[in-house]
Structure formats: structure tokens, C-alpha cells
N, C-alpha and C positions, 0 to 999 in steps of 0.2 A: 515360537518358530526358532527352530535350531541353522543360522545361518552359516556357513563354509568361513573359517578364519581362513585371511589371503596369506598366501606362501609363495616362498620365491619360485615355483612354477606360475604360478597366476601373476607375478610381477612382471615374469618373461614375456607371457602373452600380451599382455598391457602394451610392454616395448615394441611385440612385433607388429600390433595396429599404429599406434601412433608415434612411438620414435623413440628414446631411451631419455631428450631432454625433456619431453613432456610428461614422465611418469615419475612422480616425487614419492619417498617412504621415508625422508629425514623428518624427523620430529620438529627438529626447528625450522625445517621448507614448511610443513604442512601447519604450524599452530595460526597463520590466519587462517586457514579454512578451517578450523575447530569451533568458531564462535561465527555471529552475525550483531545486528545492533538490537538481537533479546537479552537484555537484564545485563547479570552476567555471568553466562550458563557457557561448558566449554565443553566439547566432547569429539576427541582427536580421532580423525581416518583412521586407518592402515595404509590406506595410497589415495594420493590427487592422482588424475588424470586428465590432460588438457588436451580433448581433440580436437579438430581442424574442419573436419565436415560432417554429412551426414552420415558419410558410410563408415566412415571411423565409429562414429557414436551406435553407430547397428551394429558392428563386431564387437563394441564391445559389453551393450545388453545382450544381445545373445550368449556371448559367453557368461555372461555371470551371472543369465538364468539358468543355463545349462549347471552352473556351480554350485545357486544358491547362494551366491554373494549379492549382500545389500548396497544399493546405490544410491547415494542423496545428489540430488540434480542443484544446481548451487551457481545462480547468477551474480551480482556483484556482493554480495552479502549484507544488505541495507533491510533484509527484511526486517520486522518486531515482533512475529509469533513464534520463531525459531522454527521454519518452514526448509531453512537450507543447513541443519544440525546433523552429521550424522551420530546419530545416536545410540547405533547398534556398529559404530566401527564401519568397515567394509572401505568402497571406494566414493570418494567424491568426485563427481565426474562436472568439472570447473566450464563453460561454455564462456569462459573470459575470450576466447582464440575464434569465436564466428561472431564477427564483431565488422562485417561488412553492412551498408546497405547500399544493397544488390540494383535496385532501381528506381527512380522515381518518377513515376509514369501522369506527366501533368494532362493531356490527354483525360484520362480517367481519373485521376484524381485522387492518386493510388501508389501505396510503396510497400517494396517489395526490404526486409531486411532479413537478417540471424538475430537468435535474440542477443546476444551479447554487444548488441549495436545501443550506446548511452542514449537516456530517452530527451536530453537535450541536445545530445547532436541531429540525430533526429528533427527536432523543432527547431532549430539552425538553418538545417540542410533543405527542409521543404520552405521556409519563411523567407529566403534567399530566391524561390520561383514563385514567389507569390499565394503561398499554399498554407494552412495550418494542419497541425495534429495536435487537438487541446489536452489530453490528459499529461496535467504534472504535479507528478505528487512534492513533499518538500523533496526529495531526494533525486529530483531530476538531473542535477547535473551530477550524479554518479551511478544510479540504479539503471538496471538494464529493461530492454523491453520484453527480454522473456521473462525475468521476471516482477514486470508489470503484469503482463497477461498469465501468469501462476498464481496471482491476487486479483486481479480487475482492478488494478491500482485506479485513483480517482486523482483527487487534489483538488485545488479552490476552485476551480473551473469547470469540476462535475456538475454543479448546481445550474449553469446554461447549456452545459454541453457533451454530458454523460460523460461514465466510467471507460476505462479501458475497453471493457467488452461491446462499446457500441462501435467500436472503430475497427475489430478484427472480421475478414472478409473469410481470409480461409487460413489453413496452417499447413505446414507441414509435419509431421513430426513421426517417432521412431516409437514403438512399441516398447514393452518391455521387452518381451519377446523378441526383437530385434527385426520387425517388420518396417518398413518403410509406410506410409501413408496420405494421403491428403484429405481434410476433413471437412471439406468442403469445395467452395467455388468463387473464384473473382468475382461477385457479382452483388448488386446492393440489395436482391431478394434471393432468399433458398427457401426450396418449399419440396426436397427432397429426401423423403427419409427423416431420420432422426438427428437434429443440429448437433454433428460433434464438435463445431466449433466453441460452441457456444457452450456446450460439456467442457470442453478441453480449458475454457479463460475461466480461472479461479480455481483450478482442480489441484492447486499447490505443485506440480510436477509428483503425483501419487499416479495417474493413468498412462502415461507416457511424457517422452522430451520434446519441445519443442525444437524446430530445428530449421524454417522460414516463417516470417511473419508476411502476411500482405494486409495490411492496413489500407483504409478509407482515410482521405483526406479530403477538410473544405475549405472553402476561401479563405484568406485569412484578412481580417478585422483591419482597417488602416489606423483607426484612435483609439486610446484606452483613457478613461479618466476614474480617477481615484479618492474617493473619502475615507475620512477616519472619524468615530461618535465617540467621545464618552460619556458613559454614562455611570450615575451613583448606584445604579439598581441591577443587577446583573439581570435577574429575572425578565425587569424590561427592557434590556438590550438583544433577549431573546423572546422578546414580543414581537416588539421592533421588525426581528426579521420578517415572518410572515406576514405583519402589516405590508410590508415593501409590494411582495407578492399582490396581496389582495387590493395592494393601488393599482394594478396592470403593470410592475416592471419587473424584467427578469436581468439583474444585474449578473454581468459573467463572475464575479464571486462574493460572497458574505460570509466572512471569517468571525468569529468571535474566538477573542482573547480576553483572558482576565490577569487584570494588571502585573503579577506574577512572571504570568508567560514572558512580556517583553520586559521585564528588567532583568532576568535571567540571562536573554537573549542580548539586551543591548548587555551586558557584562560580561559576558563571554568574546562577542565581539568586537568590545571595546568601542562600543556607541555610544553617544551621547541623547538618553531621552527620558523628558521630566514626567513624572508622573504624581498624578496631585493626589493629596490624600483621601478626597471625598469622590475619589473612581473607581469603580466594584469592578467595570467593564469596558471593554472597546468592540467595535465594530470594525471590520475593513470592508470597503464595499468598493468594488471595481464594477464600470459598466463601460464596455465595448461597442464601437460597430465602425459606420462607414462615414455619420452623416454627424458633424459635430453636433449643430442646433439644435436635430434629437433627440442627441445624449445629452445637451445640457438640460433641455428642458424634464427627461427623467431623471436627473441630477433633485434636480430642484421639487422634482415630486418623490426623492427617495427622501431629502432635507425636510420636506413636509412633515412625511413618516416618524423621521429620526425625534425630533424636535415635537411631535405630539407624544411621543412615545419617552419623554424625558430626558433626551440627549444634553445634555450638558453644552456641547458646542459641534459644529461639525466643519471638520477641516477639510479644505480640498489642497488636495498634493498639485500646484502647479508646474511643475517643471518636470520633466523625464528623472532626472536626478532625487527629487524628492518622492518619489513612486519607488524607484530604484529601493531607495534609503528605505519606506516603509515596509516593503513587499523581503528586504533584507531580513529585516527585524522579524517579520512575521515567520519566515521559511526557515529560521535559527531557531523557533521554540524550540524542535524536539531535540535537536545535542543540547542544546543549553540545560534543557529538564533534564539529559543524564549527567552531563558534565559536572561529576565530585558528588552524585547522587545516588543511591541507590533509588531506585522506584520498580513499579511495576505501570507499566500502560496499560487500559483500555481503549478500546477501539467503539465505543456506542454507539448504535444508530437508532433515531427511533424517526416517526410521520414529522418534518418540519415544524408543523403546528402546538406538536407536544414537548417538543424544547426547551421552553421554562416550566415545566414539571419535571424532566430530568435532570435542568441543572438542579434545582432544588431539591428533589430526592437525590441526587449525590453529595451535595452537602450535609443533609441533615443524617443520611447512612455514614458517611466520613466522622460527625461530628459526633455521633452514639457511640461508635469502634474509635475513635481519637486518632485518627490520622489523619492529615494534611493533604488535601489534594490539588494540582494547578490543571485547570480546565482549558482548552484550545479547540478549535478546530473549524467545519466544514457546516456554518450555522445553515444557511441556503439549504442544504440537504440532510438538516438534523443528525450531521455525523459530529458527536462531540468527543475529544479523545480526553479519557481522562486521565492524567498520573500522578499516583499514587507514592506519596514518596514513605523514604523508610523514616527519614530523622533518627530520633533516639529509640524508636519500638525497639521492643526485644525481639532476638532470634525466634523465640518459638511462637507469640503473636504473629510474627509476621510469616513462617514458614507454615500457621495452623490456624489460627483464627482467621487469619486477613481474610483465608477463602471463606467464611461465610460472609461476609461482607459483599465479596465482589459478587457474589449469587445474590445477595439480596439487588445489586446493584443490576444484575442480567435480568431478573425476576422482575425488575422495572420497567425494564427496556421492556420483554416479552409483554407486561401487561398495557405500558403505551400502543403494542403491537410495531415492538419495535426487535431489534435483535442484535447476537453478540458483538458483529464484527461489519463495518460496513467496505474496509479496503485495504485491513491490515493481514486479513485471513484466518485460520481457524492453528495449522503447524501443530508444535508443540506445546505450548503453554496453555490454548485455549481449549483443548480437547475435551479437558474433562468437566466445561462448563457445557458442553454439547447438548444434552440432558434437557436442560432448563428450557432450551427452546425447541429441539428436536426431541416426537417422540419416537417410540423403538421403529414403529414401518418406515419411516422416514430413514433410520440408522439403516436395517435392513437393506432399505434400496441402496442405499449407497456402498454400503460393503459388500452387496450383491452386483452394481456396477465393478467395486473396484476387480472386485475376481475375475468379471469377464476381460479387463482391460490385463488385467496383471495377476495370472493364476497361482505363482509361484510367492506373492508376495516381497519381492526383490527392490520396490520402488518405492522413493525414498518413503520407507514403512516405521509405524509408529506415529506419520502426522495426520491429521485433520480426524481420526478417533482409531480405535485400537483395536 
């Protein structure tokens, strides 16, 4: 695709939609929007542009399909597939500036925001009337909720309480084309037409911009109580989990860390936490509700679990402050695994119950190719993120061999009947693993959708496949 390099005519126009302080072409304004939190991959605009509303963000994809300038749609920049890169130059068009929520309708049980609204102010601002919105990935006190809903972000809490996409009602959003829309209905059932909401949460900002959110909200939880396992045997720390399950309890989250993860993390944040030699693994298990005596009593049958399952010890965080302390530690892995690191993340997900056969074929694929990996993640819902760090590999290993490694690593997930990416997204980096688990009809439909949504190819293009 031969896309329109932007000139100080298209600069002008830029100014006359949104105003002359909003529209940046300095190299040193624009270099944080040239990266996100992938790797460390950098690839500079031609212009930011920070509009204000919807109509603004419609004048200015209209114009720049009319042009054939490319547009990368770019919320706080916390993604890890490089889903907010623009990679073909053009404009990044920043939604840092709609950054209101618009309503919160307790009534219905229901909030109206822009995406550029923090998904922890958000869960501040409803927990304050008595209301929840569970999905928080680690990055919740800076990532945005549009782009939440451009991944179907999850976090600890997806395993009681689903991903981003269970909680979007309808949207608003702007075409490429510069069409105005709404893609749906306030309403906790739609059974009309074809669900573009439900198209639109995960579609990376490729179909169009998000531009209001109306979320679902439910009560929210009065207690939380919190354990920690270790165990010698990673494999059965990821037994463990599904046992939990198959006792009858659905704790609101179950994290698996391997000891790596939190020394990393307490060292970065200057923590204080011992880890003994003969522990392969940890467990976090948080279980929520309204009624203490309930929860302690599945307390005490997850401790069953832990403890047949060869838990070494199982600690219970008594006080708000020691929850605090651990849930710190835990939501720190993923800077701490970049911090003075090279690596590369994966995002796996495979069926809950196949869990210790992917930690395990990750290890013993790591341990044939010789590189090092620290495991974490979202055990409850068999999403384990892997990373891959660089150490001492050489350059052309790791820019040329690695990939057959992570294939054989997809190639596992696919054969658990599991798959690439469970919340981080497909972007840039993951694309060319597409393959492995999508075949060509499957490609087809989907680049047969994007052309309907985006004919000119203007949006932000190059991600989630080519």
C-alpha cells in the first residue's frame, strides 16, 4: 500500500479540526508516541494529534481516508503486542483528551465513559456508590479503557468474573471513513443483527475508533480474603488450581508465580520478600463475596486443595495492608521482567486443566533452545504469560532461531486446544504466528471483514495480520 507522506498542507488541516496546540510534528514532542511497553521497538509518526470529541476524531478520518494517510489509534501506551506503533509513519491520533466519565447510572447498573477515561479511576469512581467493574489487568492504574476494550483486557479477576468484553453494552465509535455509529444497545440482551459490539472489543482499533463506552456494572463484593502456597513442584501448583475448581470453589483470582517473578518484582520495588530454596512455585488465591463465614469456610476447602496438592505452607494475608503488600508484588512482575531486561513476552492460553502440560512444555522447549524463561500469570483461566528473556543469546539466535521455538511453543498451546494470545492481542509482534492457529478461511474472513469496515486500509494497518 502506497500511503500519502503528510505535508505541511495536511498539518494545516489537522490545526483547523482541533486547534494548533494539539497537533505536534517535533520529533522530540512525538518520541513517546513512537514506542508502547513492546520490547524495544520504536517507530516515529509524522504528527500526534490530540482530539477533544467525536466530531473532531470524524473530520479527521475522513480526511485521511480521503488522503490515504495511515492512522494508528493509540490509548495510554501500556499495550505488549505493539498494537499502538505507528509503523508506516502517518498520524497518531492520541485519545489521551476524552478522558471524561460521562455517567454513572446506579439505577441500571451502568456507565457511560470515553475511552481515555483510567480503568482505575473508573473502579474508584463506581466502588464509591457501591458498584463494581472487575476487569483489571496489571496496568490498571494507567491503561485506558479503550484500550481495554481494543484487547478485551482481563486480569486476576477474569477467572470469576470475565474479560473486558462481558461488561461492554454498546459503543460508540467513528468509522474509518468518518462515519459516526453506535453498535449496539444499553441493554443486558441484543439479539439484533449481527453483534458489532462484540466485533468492535478485541479488534485492536483495525475497524474503527472507539469514541463512548457504556459498560455493565455489578454489585460490588464487601470482603476479600487472600492466600499465598508454596510449593516445591511448579507442575503441582498448577494442578492445584483446577483441583480448587473441581472442590466447588470459584475464588475471584488464582495467580501463579514462579519464584523469579516476585524477586524481580520485590527488587525493583524495593521490597522486602524471602524466598526459600526448595520453592519452584507460588499460588495467589483471593476469594471474594458478601458473607465472611462462607468465605472462610472455602478458604479452608481451597487449604484442603493446596495442601493435598503439596503445598509447602499456605499463608493467609490477615490485614488489608498485607493484601495490599502481596497483590503489590504480584501486579510489579511485568516491569520488573522488563526492567534492565531484554525479553520477549508471550501471552498463552490454553483449557485451565492443561496447565501443568504447558508449564512443562515450556520449560523443556526453553531448556532444548537454552534460554531462560520467568513464568506468571492468570492460573484460574490457563492464561500463563511467558518471558523470554535475552541474557547472553546472541543477536542472530535471538532475532532468527528464537522464532522457531515460540512456534513450537503456539504449536502447544493449539494442540492443548489452546491459543496465541489470551488478553494481550495479536498487534504487531504476533502476527506472523497467526498461522499456527488460524487457517486461511478463518484469515479470509477476517480481512474480508476488515475491507468492509476500512476499504482504503488507513487503520492503524499492518496489525493483527498483513
Amino acid at each position: 500500500m502506497d500511503y500519502h507522506k503528510i505535508n505541511a498542507q495536511d498539518i494545516q488541516a489537522f490545526i483547523d479540526i482541533v486547534g494548533s496546540n494539539q497537533v505536534m510534528a517535533d520529533p522530540l514532542l512525538m518520541e513517546p508516541y513512537s514506542h508502547d511497553y513492546t520490547e524495544d521497538l520504536r517507530f516515529m509518526p509524522e504528527v500526534v494529534v490530540k482530539p477533544a470529541n467525536t466530531q473532531e476524531i470524524s473530520q479527521l478520518l475522513k480526511y485521511c481516508n480521503e488522503q490515504l494517510i495511515p492512522v494508528t489509534p493509540r490509548g495510554a501506551g501500556t499495550g505488549l503486542s505493539g498494537g499502538a506503533l505507528p509503523i508506516y509513519g502517518g498520524l497518531v491520533l492520541s485519545t489521551e483528551r476524552l478522558n471524561k466519565i460521562l455517567q454513572i447510572d446506579e439505577r441500571n447498573f451502568q456507565a457511560i465513559v470515553e475511552p481515555g477515561v483510567i480503568n482505575e479511576a473508573l473502579q474508584n469512581a463506581v466502588k464509591e456508590k457501591g458498584l463494581f467493574y472487575p476487569p483489571d489487568p496489571a496496568s490498571k492504574g494507567s491503561c485506558f479503557l479503550g484500550g481495554n476494550i481494543a484487547h478485551s483486557s482481563g486480569g486476576p479477576r477474569a477467572v470469576k468474573y470475565g474479560t473486558t468484553r462481558d461488561y461492554v453494552l454498546n459503543l460508540e465509535m467513528v468509522l474509518p471513513t468518518g462515519e459516526i455509529i453506535m453498535t449496539g444497545a444499553n441493554t443486558l440482551k441484543y439479539s439484533t443483527g449481527y453483534n458489532l459490539t462484540h466485533l468492535m472489543v478485541g479488534s485492536e482499533g483495525t475497524l474503527g475508533i472507539v469514541t463512548k463506552i457504556v459498560l455493565r456494572l455489578i454489585p460490588a463484593p464487601k470482603n476479600t480474603l487472600l492466600l499465598l502456597a508454596p510449593f516445591a513442584s511448579p507442575e503441582k501448583a498448577c494442578e492445584a488450581v483446577n483441583g480448587i475448581f473441581l472442590a466447588g470453589c470459584t475464588p475471584s483470582a488464582c495467580e501463579f508465580v514462579e519464584p523469579d517473578g516476585f524477586r524481580l518484582s520485590a527488587a525493583l520495588l524495593n521490597m522486602s520478600f524471602e524466598i526459600k530454596e526448595n520453592v519452584g512455585a507460588y499460588l495467589l488465591i483471593e476469594v471474594d463475596g458478601n458473607q465472611l463465614e462462607q468465605m472462610m469456610t472455602e478458604c479452608e476447602t481451597i487449604s484442603e486443595v493446596l495442601y493435598t496438592n503439596q503445598a509447602l505452607d499456605v499463608l493467609f494475608a490477615e490485614t488489608a495492608n498485607q493484601k495490599e503488600y502481596f497483590w503489590k508484588l504480584r501486579r510489579g512482575i511485568g516491569e520488573a521482567t522488563k526492567h534492565n531486561n531484554v525479553y520477549k513476552e508471550e501471552d498463552t492460553v490454553v483449557p485451565r486443566a492443561e496447565l501443568p502440560i504447558l508449564f512443562k512444555g515450556v520449560k523443556e522447549i526453553g531448556a532444548r533452545y537454552g534460554f531462560r524463561t520467568v513464568c506468571y500469570g492468570h492460573a484460574g483461566d490457563g492464561n500463563l504469560h511467558v518471558n523470554i528473556l535475552k541474557d547472553q543469546l546472541s543477536e542472530d539466535f535471538w532475532n532468527n532461531e528464537l522464532n522457531k521455538a515460540i512456534v513450537e511453543i503456539f504449536e502447544l498451546c493449539k494442540s492443548l486446544n489452546g491459543t496465541i494470545s489470551g488478553e494481550h492481542g495479536i498487534g504487531l509482534v504476533q502476527q506472523k504466528y497467526m498461522r499456527v492457529v488460524l487457517d486461511q478461511t478463518n484469515l479470509n474472513l477476517m480481512a474480508g471483514i476488515k475491507k468492509v469496515f476500512d476499504p482504503n486500509g488507513i487503520l492503524n494497518p499492518g496489525k493483527v495480520f498483513n
